[in-house]
Backbone as numpy.savetxt, mean C-alpha at the origin, in Angstrom:
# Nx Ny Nz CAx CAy CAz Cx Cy Cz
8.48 -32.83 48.71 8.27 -31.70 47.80 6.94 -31.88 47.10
5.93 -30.86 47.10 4.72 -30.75 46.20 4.77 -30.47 45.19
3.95 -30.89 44.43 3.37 -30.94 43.08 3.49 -29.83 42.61
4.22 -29.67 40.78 4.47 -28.21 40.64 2.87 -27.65 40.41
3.70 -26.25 40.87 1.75 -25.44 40.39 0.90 -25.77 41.76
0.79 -26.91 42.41 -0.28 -26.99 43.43 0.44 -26.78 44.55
-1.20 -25.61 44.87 -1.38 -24.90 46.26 -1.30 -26.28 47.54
0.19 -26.39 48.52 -0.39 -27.44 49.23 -1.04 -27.35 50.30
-1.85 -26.08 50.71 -3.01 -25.87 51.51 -4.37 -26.08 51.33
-4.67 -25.20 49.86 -5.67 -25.18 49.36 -6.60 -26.16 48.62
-5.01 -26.60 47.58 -5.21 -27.71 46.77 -5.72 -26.89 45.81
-5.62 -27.31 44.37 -5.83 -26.59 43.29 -4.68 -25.66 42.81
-4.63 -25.56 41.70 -4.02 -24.59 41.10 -3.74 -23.61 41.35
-1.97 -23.02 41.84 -2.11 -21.58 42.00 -2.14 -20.77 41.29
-1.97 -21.15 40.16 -2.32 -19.76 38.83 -4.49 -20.07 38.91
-4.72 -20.78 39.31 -6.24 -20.59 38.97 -6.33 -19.66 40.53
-5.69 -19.21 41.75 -5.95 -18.98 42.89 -5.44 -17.53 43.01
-4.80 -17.05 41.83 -4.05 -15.80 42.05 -5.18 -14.84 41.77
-5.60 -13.68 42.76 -6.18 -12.85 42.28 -5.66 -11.41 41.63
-5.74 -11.20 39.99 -5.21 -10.76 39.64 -6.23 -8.95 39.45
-5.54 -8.02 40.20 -6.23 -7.13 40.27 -5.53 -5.96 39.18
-6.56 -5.74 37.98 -6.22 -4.87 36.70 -6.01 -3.24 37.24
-4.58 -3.03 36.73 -3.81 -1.69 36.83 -5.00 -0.57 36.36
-4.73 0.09 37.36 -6.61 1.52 36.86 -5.53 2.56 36.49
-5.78 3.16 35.12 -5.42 3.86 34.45 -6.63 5.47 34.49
-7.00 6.17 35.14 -8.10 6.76 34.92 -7.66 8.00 33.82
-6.02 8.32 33.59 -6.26 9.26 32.55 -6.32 8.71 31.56
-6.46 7.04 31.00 -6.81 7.00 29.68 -8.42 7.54 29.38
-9.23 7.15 30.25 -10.33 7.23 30.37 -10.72 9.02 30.25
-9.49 9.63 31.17 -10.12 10.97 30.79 -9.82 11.65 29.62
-8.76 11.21 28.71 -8.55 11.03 27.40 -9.42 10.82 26.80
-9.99 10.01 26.74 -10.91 9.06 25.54 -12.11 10.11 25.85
-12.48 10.38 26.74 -13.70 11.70 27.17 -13.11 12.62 26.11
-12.05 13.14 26.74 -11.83 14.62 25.87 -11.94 14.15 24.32
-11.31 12.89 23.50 -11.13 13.23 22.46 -12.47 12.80 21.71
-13.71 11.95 22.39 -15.09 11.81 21.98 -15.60 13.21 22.35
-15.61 13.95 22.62 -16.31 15.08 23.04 -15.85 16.17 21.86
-14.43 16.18 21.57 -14.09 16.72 20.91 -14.68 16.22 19.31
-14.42 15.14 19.24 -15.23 14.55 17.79 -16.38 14.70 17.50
-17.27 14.71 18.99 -18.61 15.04 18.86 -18.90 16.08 18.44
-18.22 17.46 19.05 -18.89 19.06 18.72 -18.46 19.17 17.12
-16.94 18.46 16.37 -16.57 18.68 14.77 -17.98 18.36 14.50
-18.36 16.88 14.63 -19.72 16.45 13.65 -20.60 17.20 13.95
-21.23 17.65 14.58 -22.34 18.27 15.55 -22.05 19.79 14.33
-21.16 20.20 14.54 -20.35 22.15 13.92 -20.50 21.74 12.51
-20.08 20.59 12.18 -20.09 20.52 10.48 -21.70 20.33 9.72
-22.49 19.05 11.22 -23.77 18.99 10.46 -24.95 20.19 10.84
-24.78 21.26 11.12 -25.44 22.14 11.35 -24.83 23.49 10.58
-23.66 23.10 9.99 -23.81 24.30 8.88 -23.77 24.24 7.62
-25.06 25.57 7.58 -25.70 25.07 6.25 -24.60 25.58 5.48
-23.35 26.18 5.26 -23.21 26.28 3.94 -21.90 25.05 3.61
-22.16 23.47 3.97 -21.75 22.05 3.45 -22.56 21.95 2.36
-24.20 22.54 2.54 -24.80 22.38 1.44 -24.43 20.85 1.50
-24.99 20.16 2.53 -25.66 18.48 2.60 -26.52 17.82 1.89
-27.47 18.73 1.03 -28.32 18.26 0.58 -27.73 18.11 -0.91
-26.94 18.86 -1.84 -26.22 18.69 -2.63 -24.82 17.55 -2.34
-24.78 17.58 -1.25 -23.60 16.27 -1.70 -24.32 14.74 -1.11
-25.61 14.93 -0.64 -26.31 13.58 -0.84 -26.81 13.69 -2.14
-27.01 14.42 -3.14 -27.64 14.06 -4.62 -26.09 13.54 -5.22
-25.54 13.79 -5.02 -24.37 13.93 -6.03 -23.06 12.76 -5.83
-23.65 12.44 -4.63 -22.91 11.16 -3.62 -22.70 9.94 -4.61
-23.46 9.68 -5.36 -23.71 8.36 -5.92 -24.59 8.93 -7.88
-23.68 9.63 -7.99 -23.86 10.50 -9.09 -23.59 9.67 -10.50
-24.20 9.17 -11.58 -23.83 8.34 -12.28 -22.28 8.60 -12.97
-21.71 9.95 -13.05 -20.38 10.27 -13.41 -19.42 10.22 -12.55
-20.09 10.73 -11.33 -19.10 10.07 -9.74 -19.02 8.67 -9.58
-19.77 7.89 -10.07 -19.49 6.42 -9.95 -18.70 6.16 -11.42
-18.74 6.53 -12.51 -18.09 6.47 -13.64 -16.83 6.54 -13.61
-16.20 7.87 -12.72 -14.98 8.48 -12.67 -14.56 7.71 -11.29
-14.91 7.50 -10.39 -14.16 6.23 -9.59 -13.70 5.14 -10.03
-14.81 4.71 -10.74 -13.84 3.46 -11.64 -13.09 3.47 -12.50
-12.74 4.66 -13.41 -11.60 5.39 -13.86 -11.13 5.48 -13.16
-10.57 6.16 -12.16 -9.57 6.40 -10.94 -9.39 4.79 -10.54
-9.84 3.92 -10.23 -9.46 2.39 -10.13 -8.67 1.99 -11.02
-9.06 1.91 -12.23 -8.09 1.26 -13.42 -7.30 1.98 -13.70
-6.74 3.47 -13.20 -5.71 3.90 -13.15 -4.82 3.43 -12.41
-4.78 3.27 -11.31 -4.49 2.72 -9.78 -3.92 1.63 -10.14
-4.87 0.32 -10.73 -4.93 -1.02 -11.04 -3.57 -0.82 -11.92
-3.39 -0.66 -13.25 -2.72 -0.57 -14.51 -1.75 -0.40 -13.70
-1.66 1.11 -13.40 -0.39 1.94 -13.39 0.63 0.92 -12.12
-0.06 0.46 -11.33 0.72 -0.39 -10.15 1.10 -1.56 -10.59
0.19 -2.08 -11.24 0.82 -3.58 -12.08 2.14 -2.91 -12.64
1.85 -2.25 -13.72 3.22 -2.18 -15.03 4.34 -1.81 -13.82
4.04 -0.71 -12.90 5.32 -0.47 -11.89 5.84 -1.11 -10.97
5.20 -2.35 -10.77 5.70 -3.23 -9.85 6.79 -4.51 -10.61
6.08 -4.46 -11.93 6.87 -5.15 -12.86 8.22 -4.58 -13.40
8.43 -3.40 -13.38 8.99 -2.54 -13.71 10.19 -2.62 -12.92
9.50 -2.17 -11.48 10.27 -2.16 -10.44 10.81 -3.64 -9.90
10.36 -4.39 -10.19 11.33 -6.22 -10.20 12.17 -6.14 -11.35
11.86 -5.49 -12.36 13.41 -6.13 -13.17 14.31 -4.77 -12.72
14.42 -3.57 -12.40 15.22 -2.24 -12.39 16.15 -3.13 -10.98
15.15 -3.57 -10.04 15.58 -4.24 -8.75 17.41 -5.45 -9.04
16.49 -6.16 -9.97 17.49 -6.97 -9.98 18.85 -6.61 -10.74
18.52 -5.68 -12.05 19.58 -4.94 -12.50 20.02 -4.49 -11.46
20.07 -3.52 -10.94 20.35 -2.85 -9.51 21.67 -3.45 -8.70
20.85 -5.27 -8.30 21.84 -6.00 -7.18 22.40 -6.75 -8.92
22.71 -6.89 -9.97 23.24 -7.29 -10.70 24.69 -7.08 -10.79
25.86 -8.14 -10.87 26.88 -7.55 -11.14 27.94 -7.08 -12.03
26.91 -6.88 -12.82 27.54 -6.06 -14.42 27.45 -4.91 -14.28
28.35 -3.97 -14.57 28.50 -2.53 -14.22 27.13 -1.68 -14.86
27.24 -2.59 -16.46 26.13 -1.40 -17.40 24.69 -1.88 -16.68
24.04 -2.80 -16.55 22.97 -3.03 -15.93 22.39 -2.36 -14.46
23.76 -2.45 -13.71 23.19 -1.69 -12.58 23.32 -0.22 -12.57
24.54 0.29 -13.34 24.88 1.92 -13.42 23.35 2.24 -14.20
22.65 1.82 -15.57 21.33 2.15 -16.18 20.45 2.30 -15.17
20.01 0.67 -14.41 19.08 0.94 -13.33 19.25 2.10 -12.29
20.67 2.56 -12.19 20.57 3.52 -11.13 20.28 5.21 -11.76
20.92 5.24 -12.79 20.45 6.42 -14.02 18.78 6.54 -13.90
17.87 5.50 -13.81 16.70 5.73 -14.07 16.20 6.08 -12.51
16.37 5.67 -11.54 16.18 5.31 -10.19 16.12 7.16 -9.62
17.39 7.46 -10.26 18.21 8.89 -9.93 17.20 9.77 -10.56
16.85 9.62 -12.09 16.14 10.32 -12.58 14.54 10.66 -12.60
13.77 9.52 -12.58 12.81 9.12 -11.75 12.10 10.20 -10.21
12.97 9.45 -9.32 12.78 9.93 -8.09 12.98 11.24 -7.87
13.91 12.28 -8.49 14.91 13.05 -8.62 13.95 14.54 -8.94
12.56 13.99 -10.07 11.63 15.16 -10.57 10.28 14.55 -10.20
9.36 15.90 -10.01 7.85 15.38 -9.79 7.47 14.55 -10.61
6.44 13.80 -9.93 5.55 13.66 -10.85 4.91 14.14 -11.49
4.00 15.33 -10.78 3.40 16.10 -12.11 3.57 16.91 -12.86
5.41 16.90 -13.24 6.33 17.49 -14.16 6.54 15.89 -15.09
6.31 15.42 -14.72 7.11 14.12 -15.30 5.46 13.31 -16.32
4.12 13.49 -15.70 3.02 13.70 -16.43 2.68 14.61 -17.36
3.70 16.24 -17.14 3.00 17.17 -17.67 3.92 16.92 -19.29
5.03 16.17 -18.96 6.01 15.82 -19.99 4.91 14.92 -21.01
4.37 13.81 -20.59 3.66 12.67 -21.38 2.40 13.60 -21.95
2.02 14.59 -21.48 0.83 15.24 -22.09 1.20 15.92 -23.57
2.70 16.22 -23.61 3.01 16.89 -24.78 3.96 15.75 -25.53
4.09 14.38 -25.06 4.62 13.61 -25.45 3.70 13.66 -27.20
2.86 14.14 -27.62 2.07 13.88 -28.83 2.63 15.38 -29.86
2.91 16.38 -28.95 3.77 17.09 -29.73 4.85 16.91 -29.97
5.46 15.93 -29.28 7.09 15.72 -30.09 7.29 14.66 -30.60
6.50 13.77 -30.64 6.25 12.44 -31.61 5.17 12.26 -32.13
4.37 13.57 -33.34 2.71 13.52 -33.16 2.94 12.15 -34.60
4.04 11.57 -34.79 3.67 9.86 -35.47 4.53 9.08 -35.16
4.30 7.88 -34.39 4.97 6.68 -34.19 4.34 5.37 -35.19
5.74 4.89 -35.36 5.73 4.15 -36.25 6.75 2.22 -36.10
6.23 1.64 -36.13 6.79 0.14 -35.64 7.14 -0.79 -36.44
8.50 -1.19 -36.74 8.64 -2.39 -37.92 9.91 -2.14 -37.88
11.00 -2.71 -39.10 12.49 -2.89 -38.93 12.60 -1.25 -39.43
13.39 -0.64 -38.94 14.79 0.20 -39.28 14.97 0.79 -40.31
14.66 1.96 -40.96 14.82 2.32 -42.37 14.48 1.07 -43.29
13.97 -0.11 -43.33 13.28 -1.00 -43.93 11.66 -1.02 -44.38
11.34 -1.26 -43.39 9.79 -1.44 -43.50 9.19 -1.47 -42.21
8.11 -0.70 -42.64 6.97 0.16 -41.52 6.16 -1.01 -40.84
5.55 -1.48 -39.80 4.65 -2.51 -39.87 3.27 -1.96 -39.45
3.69 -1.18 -38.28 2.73 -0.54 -37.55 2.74 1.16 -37.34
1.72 1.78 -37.86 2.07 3.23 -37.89 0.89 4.06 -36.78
0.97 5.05 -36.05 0.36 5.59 -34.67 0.03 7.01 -35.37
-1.19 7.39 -35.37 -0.97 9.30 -35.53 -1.44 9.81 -34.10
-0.47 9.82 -32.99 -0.72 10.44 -31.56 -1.64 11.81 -31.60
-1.62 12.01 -33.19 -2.91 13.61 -33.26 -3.91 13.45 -33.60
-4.62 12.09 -33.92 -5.66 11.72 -33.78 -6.34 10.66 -32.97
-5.59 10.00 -32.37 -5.54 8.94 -31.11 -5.87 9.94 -29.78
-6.96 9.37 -28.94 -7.01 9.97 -27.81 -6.44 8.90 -26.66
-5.12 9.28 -26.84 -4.36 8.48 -26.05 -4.09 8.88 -24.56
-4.66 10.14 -23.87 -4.72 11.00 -22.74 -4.57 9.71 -21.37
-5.64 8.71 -21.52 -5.47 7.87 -20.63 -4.30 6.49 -20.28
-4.06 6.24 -21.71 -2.83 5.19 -21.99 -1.86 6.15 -21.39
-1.39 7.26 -21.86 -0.14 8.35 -21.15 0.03 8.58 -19.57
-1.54 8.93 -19.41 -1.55 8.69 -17.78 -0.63 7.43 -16.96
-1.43 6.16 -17.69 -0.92 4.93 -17.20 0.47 5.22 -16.92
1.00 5.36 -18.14 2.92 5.35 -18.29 3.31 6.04 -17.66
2.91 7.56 -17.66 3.23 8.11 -16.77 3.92 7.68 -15.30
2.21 7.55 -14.36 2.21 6.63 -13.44 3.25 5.63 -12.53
3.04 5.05 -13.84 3.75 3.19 -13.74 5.55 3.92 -13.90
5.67 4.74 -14.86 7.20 4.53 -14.41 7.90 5.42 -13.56
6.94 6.34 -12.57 7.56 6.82 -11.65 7.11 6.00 -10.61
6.54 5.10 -10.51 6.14 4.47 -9.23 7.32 3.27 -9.25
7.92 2.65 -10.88 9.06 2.03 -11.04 10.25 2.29 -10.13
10.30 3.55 -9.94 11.56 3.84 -9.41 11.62 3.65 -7.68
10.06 4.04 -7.09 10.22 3.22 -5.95 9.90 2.08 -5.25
9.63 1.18 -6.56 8.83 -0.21 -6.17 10.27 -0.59 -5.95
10.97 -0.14 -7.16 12.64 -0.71 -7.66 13.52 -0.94 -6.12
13.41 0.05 -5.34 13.98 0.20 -3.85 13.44 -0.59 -3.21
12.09 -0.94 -3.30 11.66 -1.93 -2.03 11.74 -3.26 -2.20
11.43 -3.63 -3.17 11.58 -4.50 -3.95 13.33 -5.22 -3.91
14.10 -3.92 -3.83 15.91 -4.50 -3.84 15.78 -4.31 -1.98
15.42 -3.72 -1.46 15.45 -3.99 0.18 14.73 -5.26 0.45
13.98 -5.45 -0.07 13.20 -6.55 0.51 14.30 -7.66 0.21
14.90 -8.16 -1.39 15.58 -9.05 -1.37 16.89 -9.06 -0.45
17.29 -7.92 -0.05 18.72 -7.69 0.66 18.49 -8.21 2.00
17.11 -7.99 2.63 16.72 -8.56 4.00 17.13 -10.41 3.92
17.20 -11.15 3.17 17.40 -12.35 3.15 18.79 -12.86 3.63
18.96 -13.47 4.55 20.54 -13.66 4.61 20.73 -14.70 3.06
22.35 -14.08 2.79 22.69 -14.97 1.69 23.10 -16.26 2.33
23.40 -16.46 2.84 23.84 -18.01 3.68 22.49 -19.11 2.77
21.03 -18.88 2.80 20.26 -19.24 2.40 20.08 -19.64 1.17
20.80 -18.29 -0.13 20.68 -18.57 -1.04 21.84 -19.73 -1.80
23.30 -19.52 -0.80 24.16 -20.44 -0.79 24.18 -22.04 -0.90
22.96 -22.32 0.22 22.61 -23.47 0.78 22.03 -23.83 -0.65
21.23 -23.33 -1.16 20.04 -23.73 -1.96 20.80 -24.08 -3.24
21.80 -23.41 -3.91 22.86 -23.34 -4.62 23.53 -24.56 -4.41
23.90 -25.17 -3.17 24.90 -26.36 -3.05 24.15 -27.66 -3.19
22.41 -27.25 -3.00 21.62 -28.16 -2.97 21.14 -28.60 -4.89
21.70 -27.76 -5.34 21.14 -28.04 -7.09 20.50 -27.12 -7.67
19.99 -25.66 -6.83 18.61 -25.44 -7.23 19.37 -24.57 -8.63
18.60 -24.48 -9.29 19.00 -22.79 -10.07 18.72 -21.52 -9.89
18.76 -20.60 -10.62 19.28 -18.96 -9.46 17.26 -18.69 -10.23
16.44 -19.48 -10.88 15.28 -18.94 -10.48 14.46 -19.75 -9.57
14.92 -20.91 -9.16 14.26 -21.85 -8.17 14.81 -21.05 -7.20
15.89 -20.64 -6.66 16.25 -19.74 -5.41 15.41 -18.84 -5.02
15.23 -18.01 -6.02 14.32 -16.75 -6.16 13.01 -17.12 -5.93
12.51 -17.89 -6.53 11.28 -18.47 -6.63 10.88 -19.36 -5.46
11.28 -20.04 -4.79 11.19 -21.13 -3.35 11.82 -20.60 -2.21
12.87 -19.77 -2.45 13.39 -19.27 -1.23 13.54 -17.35 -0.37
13.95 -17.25 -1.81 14.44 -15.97 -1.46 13.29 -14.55 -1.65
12.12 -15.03 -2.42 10.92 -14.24 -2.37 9.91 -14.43 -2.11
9.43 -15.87 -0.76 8.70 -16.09 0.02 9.19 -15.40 1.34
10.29 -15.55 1.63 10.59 -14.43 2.24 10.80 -12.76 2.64
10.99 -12.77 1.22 11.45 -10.74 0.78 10.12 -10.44 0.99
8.76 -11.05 0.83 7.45 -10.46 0.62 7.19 -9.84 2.16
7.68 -10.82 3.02 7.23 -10.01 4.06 7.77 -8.31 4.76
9.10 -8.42 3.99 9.30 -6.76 3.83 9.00 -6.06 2.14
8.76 -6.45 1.71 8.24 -6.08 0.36 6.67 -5.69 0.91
5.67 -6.61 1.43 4.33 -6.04 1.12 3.64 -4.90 1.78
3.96 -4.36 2.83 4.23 -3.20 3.47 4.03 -2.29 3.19
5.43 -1.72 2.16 5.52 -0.40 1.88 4.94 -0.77 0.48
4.46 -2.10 -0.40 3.51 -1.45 -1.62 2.24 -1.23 -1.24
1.71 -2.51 -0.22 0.22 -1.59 0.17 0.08 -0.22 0.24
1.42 0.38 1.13 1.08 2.06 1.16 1.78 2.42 -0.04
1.97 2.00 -1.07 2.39 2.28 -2.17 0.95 2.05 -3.04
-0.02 1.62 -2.97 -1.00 1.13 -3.70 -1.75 2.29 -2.74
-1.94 2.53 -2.16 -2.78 3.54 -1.54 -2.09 5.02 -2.13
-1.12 5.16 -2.11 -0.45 6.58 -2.73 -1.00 6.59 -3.68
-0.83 5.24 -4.56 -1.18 5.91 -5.96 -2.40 6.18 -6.55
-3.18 5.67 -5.21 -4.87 6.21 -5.90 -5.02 7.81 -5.69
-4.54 8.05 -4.91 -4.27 9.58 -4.69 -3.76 10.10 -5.76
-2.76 9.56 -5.75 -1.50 10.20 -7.21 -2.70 10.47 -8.33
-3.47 9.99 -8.40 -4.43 9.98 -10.12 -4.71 11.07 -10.03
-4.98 11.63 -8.78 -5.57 13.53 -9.17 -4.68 14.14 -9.92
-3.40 13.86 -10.09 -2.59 14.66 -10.67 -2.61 14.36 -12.18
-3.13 13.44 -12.73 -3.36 13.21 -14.43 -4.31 14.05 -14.99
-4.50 15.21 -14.19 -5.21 16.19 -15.23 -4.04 17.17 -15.61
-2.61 16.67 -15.75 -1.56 17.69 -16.59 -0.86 16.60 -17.75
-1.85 15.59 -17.79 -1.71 14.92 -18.97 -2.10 15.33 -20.20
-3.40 15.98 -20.35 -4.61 16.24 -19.60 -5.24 14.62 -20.01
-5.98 14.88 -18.55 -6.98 13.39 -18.44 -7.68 13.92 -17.06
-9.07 13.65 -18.04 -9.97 14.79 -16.76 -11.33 13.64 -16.37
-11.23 12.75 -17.14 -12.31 11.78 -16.27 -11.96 11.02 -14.92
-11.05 11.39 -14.25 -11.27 11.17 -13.09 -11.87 11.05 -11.95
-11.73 10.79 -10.84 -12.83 11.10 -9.80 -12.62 13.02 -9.58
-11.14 13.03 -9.30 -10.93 14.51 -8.91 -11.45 15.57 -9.68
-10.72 15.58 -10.99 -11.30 16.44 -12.44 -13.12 16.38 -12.41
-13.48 14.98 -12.25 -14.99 15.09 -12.53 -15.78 15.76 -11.66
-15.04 15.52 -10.28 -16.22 16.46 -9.39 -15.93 17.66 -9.71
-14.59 18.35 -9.94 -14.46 19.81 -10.41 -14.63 20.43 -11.10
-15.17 19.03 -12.26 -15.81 19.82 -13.43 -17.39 19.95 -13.02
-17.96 19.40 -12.71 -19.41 19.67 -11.36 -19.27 20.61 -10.72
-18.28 20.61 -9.81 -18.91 21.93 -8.98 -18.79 22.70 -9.62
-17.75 23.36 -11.00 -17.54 24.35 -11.47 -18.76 25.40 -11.95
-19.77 23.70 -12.44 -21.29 23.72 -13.43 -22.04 24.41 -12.21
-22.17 23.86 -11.21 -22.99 24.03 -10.18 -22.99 25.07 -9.08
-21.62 25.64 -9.27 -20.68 26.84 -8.24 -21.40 26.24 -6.56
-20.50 25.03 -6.49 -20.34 24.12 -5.28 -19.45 23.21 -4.90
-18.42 24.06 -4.57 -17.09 23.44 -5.07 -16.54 22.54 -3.20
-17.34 22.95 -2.58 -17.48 22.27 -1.16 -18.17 20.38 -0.85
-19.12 21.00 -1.47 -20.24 19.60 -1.49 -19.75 18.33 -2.63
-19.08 18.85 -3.86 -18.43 18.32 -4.44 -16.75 17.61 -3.55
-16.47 18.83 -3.27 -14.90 18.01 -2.46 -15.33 17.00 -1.48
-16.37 17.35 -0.66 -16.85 15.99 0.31 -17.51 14.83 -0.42
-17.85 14.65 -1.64 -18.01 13.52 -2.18 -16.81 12.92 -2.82
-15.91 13.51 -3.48 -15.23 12.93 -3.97 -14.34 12.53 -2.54
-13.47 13.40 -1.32 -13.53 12.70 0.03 -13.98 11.44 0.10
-15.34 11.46 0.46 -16.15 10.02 0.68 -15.73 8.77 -0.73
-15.47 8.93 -1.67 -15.32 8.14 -2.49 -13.37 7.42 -2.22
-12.60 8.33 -2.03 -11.14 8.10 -1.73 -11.30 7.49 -0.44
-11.75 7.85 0.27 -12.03 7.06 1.45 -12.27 5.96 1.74
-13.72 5.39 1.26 -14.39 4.23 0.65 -12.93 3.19 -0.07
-12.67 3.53 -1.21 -11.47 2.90 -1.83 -10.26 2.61 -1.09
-9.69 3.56 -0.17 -8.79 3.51 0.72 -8.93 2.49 1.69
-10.10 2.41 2.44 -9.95 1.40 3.32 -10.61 0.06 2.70
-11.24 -0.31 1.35 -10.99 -1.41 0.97 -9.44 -1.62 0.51
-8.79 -0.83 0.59 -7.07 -1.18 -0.31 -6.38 -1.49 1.16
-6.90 -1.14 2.79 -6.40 -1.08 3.61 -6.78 -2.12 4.21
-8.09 -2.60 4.18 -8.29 -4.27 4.21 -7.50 -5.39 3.73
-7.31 -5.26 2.57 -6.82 -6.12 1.65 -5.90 -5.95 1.68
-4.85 -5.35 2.27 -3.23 -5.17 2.57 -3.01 -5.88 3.70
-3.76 -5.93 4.91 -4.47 -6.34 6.43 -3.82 -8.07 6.22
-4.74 -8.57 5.54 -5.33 -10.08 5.03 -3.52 -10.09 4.36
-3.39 -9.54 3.26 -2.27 -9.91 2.17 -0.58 -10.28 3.34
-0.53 -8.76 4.30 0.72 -8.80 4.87 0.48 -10.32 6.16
-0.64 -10.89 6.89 -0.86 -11.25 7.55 -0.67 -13.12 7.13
-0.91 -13.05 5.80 -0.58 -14.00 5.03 0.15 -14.49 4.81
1.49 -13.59 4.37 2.98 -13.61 4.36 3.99 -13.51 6.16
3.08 -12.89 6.50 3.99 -13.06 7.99 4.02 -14.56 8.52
2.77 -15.46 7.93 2.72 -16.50 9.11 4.28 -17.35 9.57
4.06 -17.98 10.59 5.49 -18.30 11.48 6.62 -17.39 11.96
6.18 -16.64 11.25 7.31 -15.37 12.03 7.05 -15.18 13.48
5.53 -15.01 13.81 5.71 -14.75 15.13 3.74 -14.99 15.78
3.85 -15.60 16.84 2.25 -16.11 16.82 2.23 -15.91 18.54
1.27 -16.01 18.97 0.63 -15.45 20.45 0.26 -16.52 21.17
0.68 -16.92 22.71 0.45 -17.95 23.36 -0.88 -18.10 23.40
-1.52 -19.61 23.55 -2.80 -19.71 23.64 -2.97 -19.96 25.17
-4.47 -19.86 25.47 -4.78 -19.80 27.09 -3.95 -20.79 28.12
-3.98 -22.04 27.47 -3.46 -23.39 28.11 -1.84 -22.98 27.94
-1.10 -22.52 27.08 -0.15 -22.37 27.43 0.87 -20.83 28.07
-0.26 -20.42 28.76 0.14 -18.92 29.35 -0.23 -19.73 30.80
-1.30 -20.33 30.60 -0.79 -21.34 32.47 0.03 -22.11 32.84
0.36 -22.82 31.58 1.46 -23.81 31.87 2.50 -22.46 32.30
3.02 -21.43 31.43 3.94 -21.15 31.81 4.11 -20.53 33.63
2.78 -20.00 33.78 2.52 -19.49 34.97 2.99 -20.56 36.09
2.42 -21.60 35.96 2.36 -22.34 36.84 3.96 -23.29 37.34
4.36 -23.07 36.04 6.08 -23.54 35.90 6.98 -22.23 36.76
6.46 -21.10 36.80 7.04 -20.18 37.34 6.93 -19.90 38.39
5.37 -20.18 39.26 5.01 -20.29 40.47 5.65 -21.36 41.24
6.27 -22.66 40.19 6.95 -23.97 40.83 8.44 -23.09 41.47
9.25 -23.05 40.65 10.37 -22.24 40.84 10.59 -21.53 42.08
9.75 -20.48 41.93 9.85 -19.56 43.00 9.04 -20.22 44.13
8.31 -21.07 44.90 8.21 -21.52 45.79 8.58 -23.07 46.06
9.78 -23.18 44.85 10.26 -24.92 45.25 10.73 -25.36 46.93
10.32 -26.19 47.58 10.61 -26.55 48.83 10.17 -27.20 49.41
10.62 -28.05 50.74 10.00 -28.98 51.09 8.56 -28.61 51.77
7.75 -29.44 51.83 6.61 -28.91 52.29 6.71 -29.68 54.05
């Protein structure tokens, strides 16, 4: 009997001897024609008509208030996703909690939350100053410590935040309780018999794991919500990216050249948030699942070529 893998005519390797001739696909190819051709004549149709008015959204591209109001639209984004992710870890654990009042509340808010828009649920925080135009902080019919006049505070952007953050609460709250439910409990059992306590569980076991179905749907949860900021002008909160270009084109009656910059700016932001989700989920997946390397896609070849021609020579 010969040597596994070796050719006993040739000598050498029969996985190095196989000529492997690549499957010809020619309608991908006539695909990829049609849909470059097709992409070509959009750009070609868009940059030849003049009324994009190109020359106004290259002035305005990098506009000192268009760069102002992006980074407003960031620290909206930023804030509002922090407080709701925090939000949405404790509603989570109330949720899988097994005290009736803790999880029936979390689900009251979850219900209510999800249940109305958002930009009914913003347009609420905008008049939040007419129905509490003074807040006030300290004990109880006792003494005052800290007093608020919401009618002279331009609080438009803090409201936004809250806004935000606690409707995004309600669906971090879901992924966040799916992600932990993906864990078999057998795990958290083990860890339990081993000494740990129920935040060493959480903490070493059970949410190095949940992340990898947890980070997913917040990346596209962190991408929604940069979008979502257009809607904080029923707060009102108009330094935005969206509000600001519309308050431009309004000035300028160019309400085209304006939408393609602010476009280009969501864009820009989007696929740095789509990078950095890339890297983040890729991070958390490791060992789950990894790709043979060259040397061992021959070994296997060659173990398989043994098999099927085992015999005496």
């Amino acid at each position: 009997m010969g040597q596994p893998g070796i050719d006993p005519v040739g000598g050498g390797s029969l996985a190095d001897r196989i000529e492997a001739v690549p499957l010809r696909r020619p309608g991908r190819w006539v695909a990829a024609a049609i849909v470059i051709g097709l992409f070509g004549l959009l750009i070609y149709g868009a940059a030849t008509n003049k009324r994009f008015q190109w020359d106004i959204y290259r002035k305005y591209l990098f506009n000192h208030y268009i760069e102002v109001a992006a980074w407003n639209t960031v620290q909206l984004t930023i804030w509002a996703m922090l407080f709701g992710i925090a939000l949405g870890v404790i509603l989570a654990v109330m949720r899988l909690s097994p005290n009736p009042v803790l999880s029936g509340a979390a689900w009251v808010y979850l219900w209510f939350f999800r249940g109305t828009p958002v930009y009914v649920q913003l347009t609420f925080w905008g008049l939040f100053g007419t129905l509490y135009p003074h807040i006030g902080l300290g004990i109880p019919f006792v003494h005052q410590i800290v007093h608020f006049d919401l009618q002279r505070v331009n609080a438009a952007f803090y409201f936004a935040i809250i806004g935000l953050a606690l409707n995004e609460a309600a669906y971090m709250a879901e992924i966040v309780r799916a992600g932990i439910a993906s864990v078999n409990n057998g795990q958290s059992e083990a860890a339990t018999a081993l000494g740990m306590s129920w935040g060493q569980t959480y903490q070493r076991i059970v949410l190095p794991q949940a992340m990898r179905v947890i980070i997913p749907p917040t990346g596209n949860e962190l991408i929604s919500m940069l979008k979502t900021t257009s809607l904080v002008t029923a707060v009102p909160y108009t330094l935005d990216l969206y509000n600001t270009q519309h308050q431009i084109a309004g000035r300028i009656f160019a309400p085209i050249p304006l939408l393609l910059v602010a476009s280009t700016w969501y864009l820009a932001m989007t696929s740095v948030l789509m990078v950095g989700q890339y890297y983040v989920e890729r991070h958390y997946s490791r060992g789950t699942s990894r790709k043979l390397t060259a040397r061992e896609a021959r070994a296997i070849a060659e173990i398989g070529i043994h098999h099927e021609g085992m015999g005496p020579v």
